[in-house]
C-alpha positions as CSV (number, residue, x, y, z in Angstrom):
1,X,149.4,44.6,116.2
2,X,146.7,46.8,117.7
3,X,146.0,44.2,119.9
4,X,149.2,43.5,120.8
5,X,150.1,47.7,121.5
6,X,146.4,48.4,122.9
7,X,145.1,45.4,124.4
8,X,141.4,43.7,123.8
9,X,139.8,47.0,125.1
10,X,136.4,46.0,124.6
11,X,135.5,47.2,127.6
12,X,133.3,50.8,127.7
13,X,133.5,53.6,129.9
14,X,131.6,52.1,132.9
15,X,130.9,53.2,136.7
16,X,132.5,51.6,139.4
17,X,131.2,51.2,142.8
18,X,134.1,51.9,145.1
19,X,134.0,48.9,147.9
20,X,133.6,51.5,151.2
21,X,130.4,51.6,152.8
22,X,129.6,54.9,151.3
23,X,131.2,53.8,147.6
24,X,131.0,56.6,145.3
25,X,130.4,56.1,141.8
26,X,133.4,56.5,139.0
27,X,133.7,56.7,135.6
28,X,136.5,54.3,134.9
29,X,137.7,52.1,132.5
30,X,137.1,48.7,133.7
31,X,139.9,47.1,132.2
32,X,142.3,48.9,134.0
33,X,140.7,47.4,137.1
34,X,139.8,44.1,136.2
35,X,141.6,41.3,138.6
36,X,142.1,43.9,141.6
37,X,141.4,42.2,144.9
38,X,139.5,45.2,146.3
39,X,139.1,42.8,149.5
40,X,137.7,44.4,152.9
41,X,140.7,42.5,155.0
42,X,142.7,44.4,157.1
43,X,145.9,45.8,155.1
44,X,148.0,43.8,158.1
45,X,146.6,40.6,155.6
46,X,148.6,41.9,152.9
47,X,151.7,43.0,155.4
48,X,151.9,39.5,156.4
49,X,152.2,37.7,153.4
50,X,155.1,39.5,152.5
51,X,158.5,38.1,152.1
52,X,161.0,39.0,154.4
53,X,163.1,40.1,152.1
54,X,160.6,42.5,151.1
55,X,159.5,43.8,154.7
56,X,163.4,44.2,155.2
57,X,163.8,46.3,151.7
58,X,160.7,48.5,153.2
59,X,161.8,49.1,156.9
60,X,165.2,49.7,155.7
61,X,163.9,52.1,152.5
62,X,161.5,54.1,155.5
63,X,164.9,54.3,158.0
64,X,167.1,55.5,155.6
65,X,164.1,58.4,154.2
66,X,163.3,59.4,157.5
67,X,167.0,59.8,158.5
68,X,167.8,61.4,155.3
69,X,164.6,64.1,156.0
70,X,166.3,64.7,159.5
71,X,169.5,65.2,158.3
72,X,168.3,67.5,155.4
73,X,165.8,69.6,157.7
74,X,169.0,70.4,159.9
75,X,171.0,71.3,156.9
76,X,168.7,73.7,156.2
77,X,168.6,75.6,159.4
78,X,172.5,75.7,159.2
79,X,172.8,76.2,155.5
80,X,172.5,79.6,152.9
81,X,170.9,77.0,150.3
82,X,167.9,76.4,152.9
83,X,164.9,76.6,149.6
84,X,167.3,73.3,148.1
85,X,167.6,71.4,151.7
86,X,163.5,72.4,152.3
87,X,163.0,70.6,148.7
88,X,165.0,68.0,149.4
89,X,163.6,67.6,153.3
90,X,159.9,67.3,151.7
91,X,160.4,64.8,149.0
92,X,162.3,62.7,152.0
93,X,159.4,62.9,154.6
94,X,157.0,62.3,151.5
95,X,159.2,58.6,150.4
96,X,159.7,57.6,154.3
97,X,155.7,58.4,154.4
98,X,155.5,56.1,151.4
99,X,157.5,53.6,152.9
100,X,155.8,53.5,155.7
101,X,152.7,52.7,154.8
102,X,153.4,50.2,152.1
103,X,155.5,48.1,155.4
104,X,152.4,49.0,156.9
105,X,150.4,46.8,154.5
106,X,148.7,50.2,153.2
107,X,149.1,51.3,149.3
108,X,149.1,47.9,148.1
109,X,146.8,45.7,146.1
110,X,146.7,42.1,145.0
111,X,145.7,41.8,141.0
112,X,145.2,38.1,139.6
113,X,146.8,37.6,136.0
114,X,145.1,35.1,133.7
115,X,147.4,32.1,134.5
116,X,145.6,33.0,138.5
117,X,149.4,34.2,139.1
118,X,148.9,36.6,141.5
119,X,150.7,39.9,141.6
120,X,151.4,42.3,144.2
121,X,151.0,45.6,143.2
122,X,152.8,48.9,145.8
123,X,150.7,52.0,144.1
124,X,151.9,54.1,147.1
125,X,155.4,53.9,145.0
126,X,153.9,55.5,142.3
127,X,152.3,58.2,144.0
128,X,155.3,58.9,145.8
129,X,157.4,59.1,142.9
130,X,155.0,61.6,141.3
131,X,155.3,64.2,144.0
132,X,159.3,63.3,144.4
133,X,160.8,63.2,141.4
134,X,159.7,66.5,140.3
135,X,160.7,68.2,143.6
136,X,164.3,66.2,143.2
137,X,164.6,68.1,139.6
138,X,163.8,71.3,140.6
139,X,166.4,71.4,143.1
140,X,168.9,69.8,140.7
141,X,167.5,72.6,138.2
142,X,167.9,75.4,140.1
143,X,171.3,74.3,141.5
144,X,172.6,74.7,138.4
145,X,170.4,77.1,137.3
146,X,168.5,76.1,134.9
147,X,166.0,78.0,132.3
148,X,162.4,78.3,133.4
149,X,161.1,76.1,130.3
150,X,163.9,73.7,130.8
151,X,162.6,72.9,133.9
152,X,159.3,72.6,132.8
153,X,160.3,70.2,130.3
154,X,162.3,68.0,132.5
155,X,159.5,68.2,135.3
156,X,156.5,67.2,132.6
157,X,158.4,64.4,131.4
158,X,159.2,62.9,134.4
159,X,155.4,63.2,135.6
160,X,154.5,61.3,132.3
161,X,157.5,58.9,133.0
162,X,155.5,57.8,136.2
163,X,152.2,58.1,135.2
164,X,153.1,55.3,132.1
165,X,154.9,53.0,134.6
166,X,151.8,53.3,137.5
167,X,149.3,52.5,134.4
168,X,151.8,49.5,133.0
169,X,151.7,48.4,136.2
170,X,147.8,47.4,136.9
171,X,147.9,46.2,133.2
172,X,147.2,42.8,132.2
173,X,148.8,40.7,129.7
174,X,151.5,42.0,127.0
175,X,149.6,45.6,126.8
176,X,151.7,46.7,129.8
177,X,154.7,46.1,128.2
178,X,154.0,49.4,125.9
179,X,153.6,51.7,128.9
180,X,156.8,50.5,130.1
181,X,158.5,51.0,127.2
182,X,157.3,54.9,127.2
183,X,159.4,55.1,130.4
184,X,162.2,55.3,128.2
């Protein structure tokens, strides 16, 4: 069972020499990166061997944000509610940023399973999500005026909500499974 919930973490606390020119050394579990094509290619490599399915879910996920930031950033120079519409406005122009780059091929990284199935991770999605969701929260929290440690509550467990899913995803094997299963 602890093999099953923690994985074969064998692995120490190691240092990690970033690929750049100038790679600065990290402590990091190595584990957590192990199969991660840290590959010097251009990110167009990765942008081209997406579907199109998938370069069609992106451009139309980055129109829709950036539209959506327009319309909100506006709103709020008509609007009395203008702190809600400038919440809403920056977690837009944050996603369509997102979005962007991952169409762009930047924010994504290629890890290798052990059946050599390779998987395409978007991080960017998961560092979008951690400065969005709690800014989409607030607003709804102080729409309806909610208690300071209310807030605080919803906000902190929707920051450990993403942080679980971002580390399930660049797991291997069935040990991912558990960090999903803290998303609920």
């Amino acid at each position: 069972v602890r093999e099953l919930i923690f994985g074969t973490m064998t692995t120490p606390m190691t240092s990690v020499v970033h690929p750049d020119p100038g790679g600065v050394q990290l402590p990091v579990a190595t584990h957590i990166l192990e199969g991660i094509n840290f590959s010097s290619d251009s990110p167009s490599t990765f942008q081209n061997e997406f579907t199109d399915p998938i370069k069609h879910f992106l451009l139309i996920g980055f129109l829709a944000l950036f539209v959506g930031a327009i319309v909100f950033m506006f709103m709020s120079f008509q609007r009395g509610q203008k702190v809600a519409d400038n919440i809403i406005f920056i977690a837009a122009i944050v996603s369509a940023g997102a979005y962007y780059m991952m169409m762009n091929g930047y924010g994504v990284v290629h890890k290798t399973e052990a059946d050599e199935t390779v998987v395409t991770i978007f991080w960017a999605r998961y560092v979008d999500r951690f400065f969005t969701t709690p800014l989409i929260l607030l607003n709804i929290a102080l729409l309806v005026r909610a208690e300071a440690g209310e807030i605080v509550m919803l906000v902190g467990n929707d920051v450990l909500m993403v942080l679980a899913g971002a580390i399930g995803s660049t797991q291997l094997g069935s040990s991912k499974w558990i960090w999903y299963f803290d998303l609920i």
